[in-house]
N, CA, C and O of each residue as an XYZ file, in Angstrom:
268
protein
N       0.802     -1.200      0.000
C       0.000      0.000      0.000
C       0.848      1.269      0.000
O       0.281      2.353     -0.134
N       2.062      1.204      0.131
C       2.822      2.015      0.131
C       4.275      2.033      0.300
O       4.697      1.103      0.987
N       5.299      2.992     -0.227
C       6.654      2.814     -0.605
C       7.429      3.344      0.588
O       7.275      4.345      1.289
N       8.182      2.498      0.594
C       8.886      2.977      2.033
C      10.550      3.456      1.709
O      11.528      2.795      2.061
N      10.609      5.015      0.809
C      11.823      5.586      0.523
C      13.156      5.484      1.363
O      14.266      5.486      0.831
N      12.937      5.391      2.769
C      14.047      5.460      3.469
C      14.591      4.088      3.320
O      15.807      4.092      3.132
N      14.045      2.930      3.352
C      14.901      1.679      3.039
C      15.195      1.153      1.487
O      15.842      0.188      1.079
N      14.431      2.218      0.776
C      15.016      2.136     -0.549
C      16.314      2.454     -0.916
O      17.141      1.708     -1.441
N      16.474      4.068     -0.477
C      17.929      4.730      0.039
C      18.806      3.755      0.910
O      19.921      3.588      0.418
N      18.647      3.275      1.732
C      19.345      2.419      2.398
C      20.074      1.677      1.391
O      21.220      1.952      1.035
N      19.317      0.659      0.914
C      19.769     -0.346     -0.199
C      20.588      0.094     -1.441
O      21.373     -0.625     -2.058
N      20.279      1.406     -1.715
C      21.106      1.602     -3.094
C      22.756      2.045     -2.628
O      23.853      1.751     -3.103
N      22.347      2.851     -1.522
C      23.692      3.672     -0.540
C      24.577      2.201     -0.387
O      25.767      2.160     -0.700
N      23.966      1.210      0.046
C      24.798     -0.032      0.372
C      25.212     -0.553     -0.731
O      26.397     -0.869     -0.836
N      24.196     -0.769     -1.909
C      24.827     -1.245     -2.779
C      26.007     -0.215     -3.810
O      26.662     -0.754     -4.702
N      26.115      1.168     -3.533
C      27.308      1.438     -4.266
C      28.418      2.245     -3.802
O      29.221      3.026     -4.314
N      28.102      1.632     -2.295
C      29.147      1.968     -1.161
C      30.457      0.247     -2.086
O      31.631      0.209     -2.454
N      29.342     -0.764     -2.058
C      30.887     -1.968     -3.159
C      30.332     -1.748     -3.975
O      29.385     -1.570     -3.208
N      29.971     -1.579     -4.790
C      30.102     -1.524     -6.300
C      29.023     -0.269     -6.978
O      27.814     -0.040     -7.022
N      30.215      0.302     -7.421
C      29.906      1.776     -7.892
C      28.963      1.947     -9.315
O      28.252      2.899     -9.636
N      29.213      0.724    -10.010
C      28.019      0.298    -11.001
C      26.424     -0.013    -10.744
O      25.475     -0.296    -11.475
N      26.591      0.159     -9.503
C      24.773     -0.517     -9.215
C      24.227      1.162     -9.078
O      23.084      1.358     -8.665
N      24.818      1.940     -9.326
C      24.131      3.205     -9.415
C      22.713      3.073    -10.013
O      21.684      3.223     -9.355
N      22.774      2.724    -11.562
C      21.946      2.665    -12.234
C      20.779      2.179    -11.939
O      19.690      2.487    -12.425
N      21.161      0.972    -10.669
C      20.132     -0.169    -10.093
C      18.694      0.709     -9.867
O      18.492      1.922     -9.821
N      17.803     -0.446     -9.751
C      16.090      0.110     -9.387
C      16.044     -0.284     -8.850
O      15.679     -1.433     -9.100
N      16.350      0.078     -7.281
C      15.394     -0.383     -6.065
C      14.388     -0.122     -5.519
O      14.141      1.068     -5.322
N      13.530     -1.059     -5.117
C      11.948     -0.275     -4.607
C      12.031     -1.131     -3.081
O      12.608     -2.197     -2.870
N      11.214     -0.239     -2.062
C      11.039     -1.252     -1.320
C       9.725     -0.617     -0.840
O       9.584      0.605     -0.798
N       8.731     -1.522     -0.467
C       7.527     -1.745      0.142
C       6.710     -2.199      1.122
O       7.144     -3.110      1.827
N       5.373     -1.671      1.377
C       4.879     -2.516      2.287
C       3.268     -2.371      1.694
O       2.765     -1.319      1.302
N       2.538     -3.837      1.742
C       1.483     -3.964      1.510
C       0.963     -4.975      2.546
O       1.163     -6.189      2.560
N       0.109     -4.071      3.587
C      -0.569     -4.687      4.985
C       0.889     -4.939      5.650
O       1.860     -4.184      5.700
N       0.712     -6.256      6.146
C       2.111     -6.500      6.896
C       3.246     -7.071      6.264
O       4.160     -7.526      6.952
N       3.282     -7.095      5.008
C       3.862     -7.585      3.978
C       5.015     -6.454      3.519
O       4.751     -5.293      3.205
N       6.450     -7.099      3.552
C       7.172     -6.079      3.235
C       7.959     -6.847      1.819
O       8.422     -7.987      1.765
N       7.925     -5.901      0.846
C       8.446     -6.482     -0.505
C       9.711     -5.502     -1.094
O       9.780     -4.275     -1.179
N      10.614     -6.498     -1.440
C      11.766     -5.685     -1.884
C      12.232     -6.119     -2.902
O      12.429     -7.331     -2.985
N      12.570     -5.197     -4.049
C      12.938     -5.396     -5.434
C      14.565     -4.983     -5.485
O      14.991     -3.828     -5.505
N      15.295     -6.100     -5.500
C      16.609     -5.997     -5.593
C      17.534     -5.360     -6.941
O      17.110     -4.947     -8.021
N      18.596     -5.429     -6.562
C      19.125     -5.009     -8.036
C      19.089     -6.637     -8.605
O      18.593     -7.475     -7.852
N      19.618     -7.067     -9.933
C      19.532     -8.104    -10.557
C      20.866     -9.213    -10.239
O      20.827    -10.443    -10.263
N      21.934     -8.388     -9.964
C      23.157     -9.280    -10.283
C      23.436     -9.808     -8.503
O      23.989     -9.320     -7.517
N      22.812    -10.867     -8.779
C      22.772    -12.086     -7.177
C      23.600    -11.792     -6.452
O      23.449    -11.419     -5.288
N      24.944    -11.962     -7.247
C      26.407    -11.809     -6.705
C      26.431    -11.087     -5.560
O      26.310    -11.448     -4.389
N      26.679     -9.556     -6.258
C      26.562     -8.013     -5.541
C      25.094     -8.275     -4.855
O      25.193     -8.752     -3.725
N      24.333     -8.152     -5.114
C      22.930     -8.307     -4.071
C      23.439     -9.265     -2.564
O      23.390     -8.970     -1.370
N      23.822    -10.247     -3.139
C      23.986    -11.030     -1.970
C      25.116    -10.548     -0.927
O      24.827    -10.507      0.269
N      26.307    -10.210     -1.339
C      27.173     -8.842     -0.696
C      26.544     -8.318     -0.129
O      26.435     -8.769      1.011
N      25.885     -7.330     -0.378
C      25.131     -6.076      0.433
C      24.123     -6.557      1.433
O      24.081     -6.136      2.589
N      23.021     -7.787      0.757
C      21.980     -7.935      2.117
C      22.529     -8.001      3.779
O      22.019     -7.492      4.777
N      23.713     -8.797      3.645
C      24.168     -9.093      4.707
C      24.004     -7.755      5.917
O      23.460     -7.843      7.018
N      24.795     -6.283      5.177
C      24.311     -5.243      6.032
C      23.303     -4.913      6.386
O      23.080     -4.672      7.572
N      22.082     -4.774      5.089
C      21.048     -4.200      5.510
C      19.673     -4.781      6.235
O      18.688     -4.212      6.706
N      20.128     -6.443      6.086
C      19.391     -7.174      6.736
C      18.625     -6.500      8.420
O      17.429     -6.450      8.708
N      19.777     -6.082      9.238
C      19.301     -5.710     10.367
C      18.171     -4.244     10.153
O      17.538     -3.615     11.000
N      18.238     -4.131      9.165
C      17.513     -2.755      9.105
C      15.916     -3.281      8.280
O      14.890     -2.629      8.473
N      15.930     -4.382      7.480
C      14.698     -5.270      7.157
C      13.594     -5.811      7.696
O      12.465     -6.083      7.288
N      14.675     -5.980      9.557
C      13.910     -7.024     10.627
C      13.597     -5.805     11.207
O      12.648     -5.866     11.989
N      14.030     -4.879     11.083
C      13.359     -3.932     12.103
C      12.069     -3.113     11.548
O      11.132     -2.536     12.099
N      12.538     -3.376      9.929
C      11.125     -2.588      8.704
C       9.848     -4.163      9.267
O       8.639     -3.948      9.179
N      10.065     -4.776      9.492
C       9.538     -5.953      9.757
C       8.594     -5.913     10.751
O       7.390     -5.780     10.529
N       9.315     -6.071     12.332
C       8.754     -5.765     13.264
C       7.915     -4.582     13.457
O       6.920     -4.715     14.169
N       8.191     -3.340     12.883
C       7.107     -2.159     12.867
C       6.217     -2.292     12.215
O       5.285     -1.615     12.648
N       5.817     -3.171     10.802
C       4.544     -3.270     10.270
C       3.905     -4.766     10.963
O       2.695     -4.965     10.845
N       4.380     -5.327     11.356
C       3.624     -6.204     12.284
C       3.004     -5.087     13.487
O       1.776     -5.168     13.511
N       3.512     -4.137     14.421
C       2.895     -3.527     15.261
C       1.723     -2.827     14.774
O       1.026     -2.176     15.552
């Protein structure tokens, strides 16, 4: 139901804090009801790099739409 900009920013900042090519990337991130949806960049590799940081910041987008 709605876009949640600050963990969008999060994700792109992380992703081209390593790799300066994911600029271009489209990240979205969301929430619909308690449902939180996130559209990664494409290349697994680098994606999988970065979640590791922002993970703690996911569980916490997490726990607030459950409240």
């Amino acid at each position: 139901d709605r876009r949640i900009q600050g963990l969008e920013m999060l994700v792109l900042l992380e992703c081209m804090k390593e790799f300066s090519d994911m600029i271009l990337s489209r990240v979205l991130v969301g929430a619909i009801r308690e449902a939180l949806i996130v559209c990664l960049p494409e290349d697994m590799e680098k994606t999988a790099k970065v979640m590791t940081k922002i993970l703690p910041s996911l569980r916490k987008a997490m726990e607030e739409l459950k409240s």
